[in-house]
Structure formats: C-alpha cells, structure tokens
N, CA, C, O and CB atoms as a CASP TS submission, in Angstrom:
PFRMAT TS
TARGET T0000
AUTHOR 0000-0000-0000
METHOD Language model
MODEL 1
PARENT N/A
ATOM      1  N   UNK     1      13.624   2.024  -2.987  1.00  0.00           N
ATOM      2  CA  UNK     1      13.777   0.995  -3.981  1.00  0.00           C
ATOM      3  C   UNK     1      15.253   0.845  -4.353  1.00  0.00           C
ATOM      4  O   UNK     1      15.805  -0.239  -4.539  1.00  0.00           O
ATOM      5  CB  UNK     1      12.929   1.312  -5.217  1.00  0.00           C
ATOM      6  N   UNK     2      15.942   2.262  -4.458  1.00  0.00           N
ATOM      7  CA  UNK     2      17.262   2.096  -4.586  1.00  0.00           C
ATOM      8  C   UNK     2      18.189   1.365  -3.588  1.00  0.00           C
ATOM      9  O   UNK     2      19.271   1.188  -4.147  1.00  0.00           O
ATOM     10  CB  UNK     2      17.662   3.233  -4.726  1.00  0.00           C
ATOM     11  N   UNK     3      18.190   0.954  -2.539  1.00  0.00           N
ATOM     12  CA  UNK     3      18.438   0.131  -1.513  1.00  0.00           C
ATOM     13  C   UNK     3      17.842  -1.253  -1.261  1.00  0.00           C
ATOM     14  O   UNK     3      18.086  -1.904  -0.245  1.00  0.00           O
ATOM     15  CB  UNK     3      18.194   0.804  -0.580  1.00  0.00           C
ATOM     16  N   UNK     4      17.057  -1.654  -2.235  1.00  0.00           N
ATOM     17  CA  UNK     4      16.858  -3.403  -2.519  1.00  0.00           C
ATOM     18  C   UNK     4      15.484  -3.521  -1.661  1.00  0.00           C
ATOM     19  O   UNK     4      14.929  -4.619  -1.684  1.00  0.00           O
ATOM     20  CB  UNK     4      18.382  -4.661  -1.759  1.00  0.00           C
ATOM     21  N   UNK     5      14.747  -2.214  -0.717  1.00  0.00           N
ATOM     22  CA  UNK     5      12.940  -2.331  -0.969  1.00  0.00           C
ATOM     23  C   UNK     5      12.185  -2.863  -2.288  1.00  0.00           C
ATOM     24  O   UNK     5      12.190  -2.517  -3.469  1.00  0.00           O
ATOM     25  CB  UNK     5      12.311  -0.831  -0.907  1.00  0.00           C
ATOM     26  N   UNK     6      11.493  -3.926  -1.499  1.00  0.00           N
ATOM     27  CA  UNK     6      11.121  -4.867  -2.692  1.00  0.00           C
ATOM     28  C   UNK     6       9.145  -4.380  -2.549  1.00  0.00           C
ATOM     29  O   UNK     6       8.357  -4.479  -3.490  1.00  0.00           O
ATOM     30  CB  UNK     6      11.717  -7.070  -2.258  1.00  0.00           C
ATOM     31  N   UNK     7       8.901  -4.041  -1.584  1.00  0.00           N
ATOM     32  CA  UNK     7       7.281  -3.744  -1.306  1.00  0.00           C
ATOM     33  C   UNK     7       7.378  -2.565  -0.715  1.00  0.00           C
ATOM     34  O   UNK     7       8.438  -2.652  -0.094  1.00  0.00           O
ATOM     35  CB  UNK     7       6.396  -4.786  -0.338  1.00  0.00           C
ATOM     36  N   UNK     8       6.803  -1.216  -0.467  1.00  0.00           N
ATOM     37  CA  UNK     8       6.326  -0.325  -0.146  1.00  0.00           C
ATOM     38  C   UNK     8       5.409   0.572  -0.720  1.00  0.00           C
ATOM     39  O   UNK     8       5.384   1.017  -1.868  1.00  0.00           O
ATOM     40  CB  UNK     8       7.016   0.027   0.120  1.00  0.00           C
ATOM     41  N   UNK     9       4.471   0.832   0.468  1.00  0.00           N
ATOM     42  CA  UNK     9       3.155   1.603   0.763  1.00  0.00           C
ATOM     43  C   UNK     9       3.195   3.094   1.198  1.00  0.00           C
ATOM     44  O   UNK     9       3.753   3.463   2.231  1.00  0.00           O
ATOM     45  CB  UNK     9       2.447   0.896   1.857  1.00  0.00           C
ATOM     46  N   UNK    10       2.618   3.845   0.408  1.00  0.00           N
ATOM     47  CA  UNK    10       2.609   5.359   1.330  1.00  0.00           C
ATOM     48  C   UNK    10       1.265   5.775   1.565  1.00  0.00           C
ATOM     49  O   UNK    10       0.625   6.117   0.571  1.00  0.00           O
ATOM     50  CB  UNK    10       3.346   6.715   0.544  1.00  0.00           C
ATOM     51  N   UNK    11       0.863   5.804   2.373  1.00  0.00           N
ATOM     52  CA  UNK    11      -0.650   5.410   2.930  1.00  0.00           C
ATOM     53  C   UNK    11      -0.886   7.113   3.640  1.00  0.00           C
ATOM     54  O   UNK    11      -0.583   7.448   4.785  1.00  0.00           O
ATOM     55  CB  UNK    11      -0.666   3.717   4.416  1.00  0.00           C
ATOM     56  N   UNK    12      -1.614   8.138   2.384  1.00  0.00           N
ATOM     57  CA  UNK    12      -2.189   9.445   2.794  1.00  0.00           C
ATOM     58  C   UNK    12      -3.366   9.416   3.492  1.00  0.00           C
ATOM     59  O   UNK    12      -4.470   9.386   2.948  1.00  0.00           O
ATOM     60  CB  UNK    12      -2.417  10.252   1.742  1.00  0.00           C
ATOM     61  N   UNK    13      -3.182   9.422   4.652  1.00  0.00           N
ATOM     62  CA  UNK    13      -4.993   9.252   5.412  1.00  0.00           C
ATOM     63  C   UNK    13      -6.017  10.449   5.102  1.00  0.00           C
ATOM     64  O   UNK    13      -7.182  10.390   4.707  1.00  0.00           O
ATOM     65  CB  UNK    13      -4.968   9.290   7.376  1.00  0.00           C
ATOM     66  N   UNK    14      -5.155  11.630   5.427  1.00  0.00           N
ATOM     67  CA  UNK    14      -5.978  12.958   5.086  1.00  0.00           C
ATOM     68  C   UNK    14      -6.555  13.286   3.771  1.00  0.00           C
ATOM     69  O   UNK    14      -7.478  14.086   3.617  1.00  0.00           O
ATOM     70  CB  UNK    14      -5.181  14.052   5.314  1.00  0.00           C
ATOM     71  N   UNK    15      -5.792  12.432   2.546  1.00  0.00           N
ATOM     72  CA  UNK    15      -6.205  12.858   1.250  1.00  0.00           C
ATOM     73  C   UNK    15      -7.111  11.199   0.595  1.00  0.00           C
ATOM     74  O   UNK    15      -7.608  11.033  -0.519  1.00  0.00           O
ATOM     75  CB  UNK    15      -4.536  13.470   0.245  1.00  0.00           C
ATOM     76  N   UNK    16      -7.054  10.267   1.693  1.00  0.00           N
ATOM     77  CA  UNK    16      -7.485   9.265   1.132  1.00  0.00           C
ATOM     78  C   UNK    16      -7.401   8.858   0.126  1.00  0.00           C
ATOM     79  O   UNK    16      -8.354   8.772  -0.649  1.00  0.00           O
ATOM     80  CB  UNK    16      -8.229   9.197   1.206  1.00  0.00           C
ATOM     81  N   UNK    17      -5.913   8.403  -0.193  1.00  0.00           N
ATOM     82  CA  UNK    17      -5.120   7.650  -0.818  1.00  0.00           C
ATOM     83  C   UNK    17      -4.139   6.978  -0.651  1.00  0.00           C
ATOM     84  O   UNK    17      -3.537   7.179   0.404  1.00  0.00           O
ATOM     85  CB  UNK    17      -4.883   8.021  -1.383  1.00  0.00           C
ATOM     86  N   UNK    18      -3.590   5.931  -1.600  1.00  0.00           N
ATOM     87  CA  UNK    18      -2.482   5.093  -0.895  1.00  0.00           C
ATOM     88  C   UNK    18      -1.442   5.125  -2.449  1.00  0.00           C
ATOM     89  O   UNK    18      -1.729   5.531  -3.575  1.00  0.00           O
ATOM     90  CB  UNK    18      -3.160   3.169  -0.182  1.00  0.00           C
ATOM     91  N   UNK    19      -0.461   4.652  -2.028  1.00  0.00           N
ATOM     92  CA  UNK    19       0.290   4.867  -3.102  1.00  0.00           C
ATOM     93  C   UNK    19       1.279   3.556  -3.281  1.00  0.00           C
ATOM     94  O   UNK    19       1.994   3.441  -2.286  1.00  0.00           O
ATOM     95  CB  UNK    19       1.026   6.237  -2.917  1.00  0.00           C
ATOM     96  N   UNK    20       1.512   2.562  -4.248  1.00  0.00           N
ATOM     97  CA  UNK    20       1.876   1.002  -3.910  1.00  0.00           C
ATOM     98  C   UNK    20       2.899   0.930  -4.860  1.00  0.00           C
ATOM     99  O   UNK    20       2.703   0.890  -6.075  1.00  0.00           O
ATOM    100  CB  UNK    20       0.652  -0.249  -4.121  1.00  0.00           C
ATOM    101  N   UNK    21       4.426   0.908  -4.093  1.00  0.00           N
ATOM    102  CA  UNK    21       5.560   0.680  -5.276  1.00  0.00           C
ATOM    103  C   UNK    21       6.610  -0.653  -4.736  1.00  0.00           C
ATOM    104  O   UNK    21       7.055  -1.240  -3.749  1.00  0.00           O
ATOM    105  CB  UNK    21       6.627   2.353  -5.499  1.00  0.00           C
ATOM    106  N   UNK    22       6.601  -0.607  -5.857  1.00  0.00           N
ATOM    107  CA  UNK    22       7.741  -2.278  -6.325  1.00  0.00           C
ATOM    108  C   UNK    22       8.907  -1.743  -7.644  1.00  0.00           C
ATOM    109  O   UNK    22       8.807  -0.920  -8.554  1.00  0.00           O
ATOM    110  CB  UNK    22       6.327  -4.075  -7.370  1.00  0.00           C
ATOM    111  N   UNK    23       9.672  -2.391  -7.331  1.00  0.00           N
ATOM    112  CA  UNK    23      11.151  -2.129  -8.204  1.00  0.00           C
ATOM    113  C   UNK    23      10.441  -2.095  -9.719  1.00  0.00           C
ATOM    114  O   UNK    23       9.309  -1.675  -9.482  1.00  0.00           O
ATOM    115  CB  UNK    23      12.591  -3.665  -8.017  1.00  0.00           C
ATOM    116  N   UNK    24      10.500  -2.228 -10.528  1.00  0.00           N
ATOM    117  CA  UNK    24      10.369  -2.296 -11.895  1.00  0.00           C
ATOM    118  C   UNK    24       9.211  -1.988 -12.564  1.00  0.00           C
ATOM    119  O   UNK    24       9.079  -2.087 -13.784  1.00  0.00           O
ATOM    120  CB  UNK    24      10.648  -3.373 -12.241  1.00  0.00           C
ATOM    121  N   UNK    25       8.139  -1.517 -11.585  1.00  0.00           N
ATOM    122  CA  UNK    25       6.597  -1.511 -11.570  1.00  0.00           C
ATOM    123  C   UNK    25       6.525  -0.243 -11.754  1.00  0.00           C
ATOM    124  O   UNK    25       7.334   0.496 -11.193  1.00  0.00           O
ATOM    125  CB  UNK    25       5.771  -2.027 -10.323  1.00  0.00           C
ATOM    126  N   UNK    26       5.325   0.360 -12.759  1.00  0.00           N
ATOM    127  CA  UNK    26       4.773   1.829 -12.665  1.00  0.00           C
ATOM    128  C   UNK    26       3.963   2.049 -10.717  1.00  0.00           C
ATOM    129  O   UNK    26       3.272   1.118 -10.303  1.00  0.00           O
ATOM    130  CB  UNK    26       3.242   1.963 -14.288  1.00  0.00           C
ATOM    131  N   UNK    27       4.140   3.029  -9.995  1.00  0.00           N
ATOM    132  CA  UNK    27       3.695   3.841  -9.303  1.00  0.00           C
ATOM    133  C   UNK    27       1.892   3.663  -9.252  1.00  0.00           C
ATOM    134  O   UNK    27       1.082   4.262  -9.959  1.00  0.00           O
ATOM    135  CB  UNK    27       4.321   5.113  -9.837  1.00  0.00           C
ATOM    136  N   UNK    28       1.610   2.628  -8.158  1.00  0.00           N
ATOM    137  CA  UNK    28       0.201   2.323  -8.318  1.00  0.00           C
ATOM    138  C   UNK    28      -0.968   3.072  -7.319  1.00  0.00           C
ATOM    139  O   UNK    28      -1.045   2.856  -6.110  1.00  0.00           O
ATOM    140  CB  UNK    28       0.141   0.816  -8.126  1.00  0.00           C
ATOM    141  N   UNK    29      -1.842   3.980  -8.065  1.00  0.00           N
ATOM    142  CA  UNK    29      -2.359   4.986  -7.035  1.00  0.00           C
ATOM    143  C   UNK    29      -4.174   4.339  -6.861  1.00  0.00           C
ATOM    144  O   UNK    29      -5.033   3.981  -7.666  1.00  0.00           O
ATOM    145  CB  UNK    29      -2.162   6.945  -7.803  1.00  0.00           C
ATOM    146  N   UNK    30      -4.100   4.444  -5.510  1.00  0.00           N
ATOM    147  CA  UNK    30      -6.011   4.078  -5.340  1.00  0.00           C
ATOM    148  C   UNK    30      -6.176   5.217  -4.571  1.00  0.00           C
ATOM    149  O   UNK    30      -5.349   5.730  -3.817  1.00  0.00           O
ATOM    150  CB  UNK    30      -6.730   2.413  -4.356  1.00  0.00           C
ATOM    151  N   UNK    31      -7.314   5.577  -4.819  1.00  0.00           N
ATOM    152  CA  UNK    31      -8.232   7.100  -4.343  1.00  0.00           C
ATOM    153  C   UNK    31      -9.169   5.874  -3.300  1.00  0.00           C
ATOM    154  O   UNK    31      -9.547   4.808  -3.786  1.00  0.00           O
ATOM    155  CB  UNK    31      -9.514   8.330  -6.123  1.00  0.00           C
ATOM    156  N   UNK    32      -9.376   6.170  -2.169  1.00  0.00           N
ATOM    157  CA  UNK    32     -10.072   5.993  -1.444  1.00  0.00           C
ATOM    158  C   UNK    32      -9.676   4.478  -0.435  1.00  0.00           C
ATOM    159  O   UNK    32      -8.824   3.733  -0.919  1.00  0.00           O
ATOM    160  CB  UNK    32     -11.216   6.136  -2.233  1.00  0.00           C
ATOM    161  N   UNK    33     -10.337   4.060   0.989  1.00  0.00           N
ATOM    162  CA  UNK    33      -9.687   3.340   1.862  1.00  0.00           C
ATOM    163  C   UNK    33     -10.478   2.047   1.966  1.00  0.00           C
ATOM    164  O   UNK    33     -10.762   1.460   3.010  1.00  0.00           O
ATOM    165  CB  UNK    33      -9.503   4.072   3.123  1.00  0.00           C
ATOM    166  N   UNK    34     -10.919   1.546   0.213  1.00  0.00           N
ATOM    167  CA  UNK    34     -12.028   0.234   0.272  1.00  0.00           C
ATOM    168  C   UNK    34     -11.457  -0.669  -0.421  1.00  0.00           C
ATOM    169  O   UNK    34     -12.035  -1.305  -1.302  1.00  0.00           O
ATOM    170  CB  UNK    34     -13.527   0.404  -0.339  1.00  0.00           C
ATOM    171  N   UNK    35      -9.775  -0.876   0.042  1.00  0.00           N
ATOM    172  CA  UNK    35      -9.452  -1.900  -0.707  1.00  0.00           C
ATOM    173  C   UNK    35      -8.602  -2.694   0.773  1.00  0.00           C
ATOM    174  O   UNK    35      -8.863  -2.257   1.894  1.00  0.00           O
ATOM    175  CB  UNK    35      -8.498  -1.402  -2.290  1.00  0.00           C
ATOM    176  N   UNK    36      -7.869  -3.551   0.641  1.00  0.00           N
ATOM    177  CA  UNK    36      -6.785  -4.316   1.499  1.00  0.00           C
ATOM    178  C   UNK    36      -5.570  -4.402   1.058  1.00  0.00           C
ATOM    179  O   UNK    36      -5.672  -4.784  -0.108  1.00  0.00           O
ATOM    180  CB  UNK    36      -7.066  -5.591   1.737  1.00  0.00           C
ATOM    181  N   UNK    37      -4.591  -4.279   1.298  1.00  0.00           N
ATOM    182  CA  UNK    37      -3.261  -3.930   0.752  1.00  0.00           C
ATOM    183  C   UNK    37      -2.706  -5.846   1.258  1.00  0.00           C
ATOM    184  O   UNK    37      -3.191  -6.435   2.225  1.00  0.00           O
ATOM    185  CB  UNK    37      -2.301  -2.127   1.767  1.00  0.00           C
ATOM    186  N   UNK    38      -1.968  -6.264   0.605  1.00  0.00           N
ATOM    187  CA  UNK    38      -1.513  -7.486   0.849  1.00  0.00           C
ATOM    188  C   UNK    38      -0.096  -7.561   0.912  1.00  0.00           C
ATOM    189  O   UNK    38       0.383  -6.579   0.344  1.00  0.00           O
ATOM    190  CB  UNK    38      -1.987  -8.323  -0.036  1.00  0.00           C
ATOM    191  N   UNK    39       0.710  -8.269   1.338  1.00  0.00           N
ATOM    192  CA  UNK    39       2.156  -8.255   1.738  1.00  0.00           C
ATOM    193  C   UNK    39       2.489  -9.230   0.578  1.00  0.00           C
ATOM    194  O   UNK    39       3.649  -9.456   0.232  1.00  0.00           O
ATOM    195  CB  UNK    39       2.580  -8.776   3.418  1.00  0.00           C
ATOM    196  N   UNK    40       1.598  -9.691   0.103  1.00  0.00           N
ATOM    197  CA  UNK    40       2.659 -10.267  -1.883  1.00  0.00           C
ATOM    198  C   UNK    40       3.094 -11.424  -1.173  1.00  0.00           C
ATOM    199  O   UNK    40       2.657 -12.083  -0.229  1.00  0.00           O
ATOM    200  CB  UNK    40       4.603  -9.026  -2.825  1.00  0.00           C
ATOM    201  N   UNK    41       4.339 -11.478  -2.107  1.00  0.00           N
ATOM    202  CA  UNK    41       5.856 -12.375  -1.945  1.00  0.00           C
ATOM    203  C   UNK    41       6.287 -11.825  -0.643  1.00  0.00           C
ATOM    204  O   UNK    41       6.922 -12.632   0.036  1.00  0.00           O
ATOM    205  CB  UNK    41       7.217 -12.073  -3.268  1.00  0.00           C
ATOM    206  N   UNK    42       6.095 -10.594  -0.095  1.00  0.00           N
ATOM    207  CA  UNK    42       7.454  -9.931   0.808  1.00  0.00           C
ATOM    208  C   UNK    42       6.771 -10.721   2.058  1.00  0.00           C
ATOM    209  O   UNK    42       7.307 -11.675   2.621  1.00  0.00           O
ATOM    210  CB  UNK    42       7.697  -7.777   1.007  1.00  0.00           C
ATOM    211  N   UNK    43       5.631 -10.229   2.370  1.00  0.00           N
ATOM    212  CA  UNK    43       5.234 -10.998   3.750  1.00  0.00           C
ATOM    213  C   UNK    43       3.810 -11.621   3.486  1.00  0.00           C
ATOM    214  O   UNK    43       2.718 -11.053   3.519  1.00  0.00           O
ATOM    215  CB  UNK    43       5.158  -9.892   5.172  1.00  0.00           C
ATOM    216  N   UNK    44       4.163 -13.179   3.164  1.00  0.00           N
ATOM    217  CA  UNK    44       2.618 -13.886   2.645  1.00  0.00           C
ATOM    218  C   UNK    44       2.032 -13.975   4.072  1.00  0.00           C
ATOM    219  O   UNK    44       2.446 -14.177   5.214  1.00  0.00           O
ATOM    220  CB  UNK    44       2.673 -15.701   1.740  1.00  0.00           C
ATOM    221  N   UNK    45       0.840 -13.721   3.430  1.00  0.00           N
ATOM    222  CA  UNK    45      -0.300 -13.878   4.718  1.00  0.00           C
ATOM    223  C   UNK    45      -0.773 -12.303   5.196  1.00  0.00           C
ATOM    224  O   UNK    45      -1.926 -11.993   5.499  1.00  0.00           O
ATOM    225  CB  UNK    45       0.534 -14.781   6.281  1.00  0.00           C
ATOM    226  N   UNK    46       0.254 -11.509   5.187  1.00  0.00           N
ATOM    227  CA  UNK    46      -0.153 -10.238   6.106  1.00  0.00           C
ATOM    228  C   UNK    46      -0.730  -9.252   5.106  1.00  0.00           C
ATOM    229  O   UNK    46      -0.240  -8.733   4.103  1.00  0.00           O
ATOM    230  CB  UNK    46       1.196  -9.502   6.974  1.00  0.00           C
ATOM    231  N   UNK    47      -1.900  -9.152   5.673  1.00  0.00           N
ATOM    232  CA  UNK    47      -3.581  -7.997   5.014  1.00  0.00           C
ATOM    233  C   UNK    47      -3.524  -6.739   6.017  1.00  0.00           C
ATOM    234  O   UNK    47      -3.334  -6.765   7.233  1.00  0.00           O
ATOM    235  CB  UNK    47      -5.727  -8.981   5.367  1.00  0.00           C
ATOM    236  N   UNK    48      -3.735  -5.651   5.191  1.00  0.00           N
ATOM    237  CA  UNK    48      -3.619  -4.489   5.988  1.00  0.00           C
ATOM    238  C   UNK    48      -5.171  -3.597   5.338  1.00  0.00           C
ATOM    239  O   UNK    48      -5.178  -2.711   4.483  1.00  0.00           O
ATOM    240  CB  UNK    48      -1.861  -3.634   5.680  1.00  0.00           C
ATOM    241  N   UNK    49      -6.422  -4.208   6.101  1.00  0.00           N
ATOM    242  CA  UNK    49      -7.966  -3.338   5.715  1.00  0.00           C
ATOM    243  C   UNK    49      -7.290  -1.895   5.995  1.00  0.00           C
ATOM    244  O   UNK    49      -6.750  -1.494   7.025  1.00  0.00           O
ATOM    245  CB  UNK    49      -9.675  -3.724   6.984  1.00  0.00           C
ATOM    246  N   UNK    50      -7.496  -1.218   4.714  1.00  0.00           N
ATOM    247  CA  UNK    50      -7.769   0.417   4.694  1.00  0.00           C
ATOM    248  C   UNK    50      -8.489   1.141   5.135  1.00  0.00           C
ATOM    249  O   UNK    50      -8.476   2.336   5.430  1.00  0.00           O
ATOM    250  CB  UNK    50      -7.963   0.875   3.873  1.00  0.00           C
ATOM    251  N   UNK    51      -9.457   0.004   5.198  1.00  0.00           N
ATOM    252  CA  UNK    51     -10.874   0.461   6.050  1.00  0.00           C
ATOM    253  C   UNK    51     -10.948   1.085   7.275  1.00  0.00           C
ATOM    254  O   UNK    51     -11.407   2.208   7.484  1.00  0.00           O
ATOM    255  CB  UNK    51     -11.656  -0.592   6.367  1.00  0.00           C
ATOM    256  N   UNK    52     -10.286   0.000   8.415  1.00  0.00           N
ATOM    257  CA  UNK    52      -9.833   0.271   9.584  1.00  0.00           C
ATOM    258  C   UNK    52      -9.214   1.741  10.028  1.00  0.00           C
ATOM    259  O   UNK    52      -9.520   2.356  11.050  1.00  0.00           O
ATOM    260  CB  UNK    52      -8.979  -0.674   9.716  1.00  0.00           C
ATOM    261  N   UNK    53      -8.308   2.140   9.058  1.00  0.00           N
ATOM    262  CA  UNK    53      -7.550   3.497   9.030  1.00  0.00           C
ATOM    263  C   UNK    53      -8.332   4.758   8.932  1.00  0.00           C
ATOM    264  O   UNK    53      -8.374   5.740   9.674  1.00  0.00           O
ATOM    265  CB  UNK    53      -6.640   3.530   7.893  1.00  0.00           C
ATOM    266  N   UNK    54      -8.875   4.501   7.936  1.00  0.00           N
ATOM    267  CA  UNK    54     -10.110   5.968   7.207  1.00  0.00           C
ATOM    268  C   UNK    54     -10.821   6.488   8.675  1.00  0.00           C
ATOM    269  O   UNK    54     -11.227   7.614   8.960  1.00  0.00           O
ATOM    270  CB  UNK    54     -11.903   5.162   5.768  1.00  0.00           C
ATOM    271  N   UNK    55     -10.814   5.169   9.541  1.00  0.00           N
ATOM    272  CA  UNK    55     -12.344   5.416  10.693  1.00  0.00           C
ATOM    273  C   UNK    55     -11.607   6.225  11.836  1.00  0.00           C
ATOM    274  O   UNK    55     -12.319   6.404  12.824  1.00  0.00           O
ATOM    275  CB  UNK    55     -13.233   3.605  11.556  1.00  0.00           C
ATOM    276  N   UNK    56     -10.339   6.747  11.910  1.00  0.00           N
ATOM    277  CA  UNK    56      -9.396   7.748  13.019  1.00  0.00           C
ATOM    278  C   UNK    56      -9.761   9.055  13.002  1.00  0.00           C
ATOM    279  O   UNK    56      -9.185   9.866  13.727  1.00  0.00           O
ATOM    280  CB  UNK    56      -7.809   7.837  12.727  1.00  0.00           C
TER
END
C-alpha cells in the first residue's frame, strides 16, 4: 500500500481465508471460500470464485 497498491488480496488456501486491503480501509477478513472477490475500480469486470480454489 505504501507504494501506491490500490487493491490487494492474500488468499490462505490451507486456513481458508482471504484477507482484502485498500489504502485507507480497515483490513477485511472472510473465513471460508463462498464468496467472489471482484477487481472494484482497479480491474472492472474481473471475478475471482473462491470456490474454484478451496477444490485443489
């Protein structure tokens, strides 16, 4: 974020969780891989199913 990252994801597969930060934003945590992560403003259009991941 300190380098002008405006969207990033830290995506724990083993602990099934994801972790969703933006500049000015509290640290957003989801327990489990039943949501879709969306690219916002940074990249409209692009969906990333969690779903897909959990099943490795």
């Amino acid at each position: 974020m300190a380098n002008g990252c405006r969207l990033a994801w830290l995506i724990d597969r083993y602990g099934k969780k994801v972790y969703i930060y933006e500049p000015g934003c509290a640290i957003i945590e989801h327990s489990g891989f039943d949501i879709q992560l969306s690219g916002e403003q940074v990249f409209p259009g692009f969906v990333l199913n969690l779903g897909e991941i959990g099943n490795f």
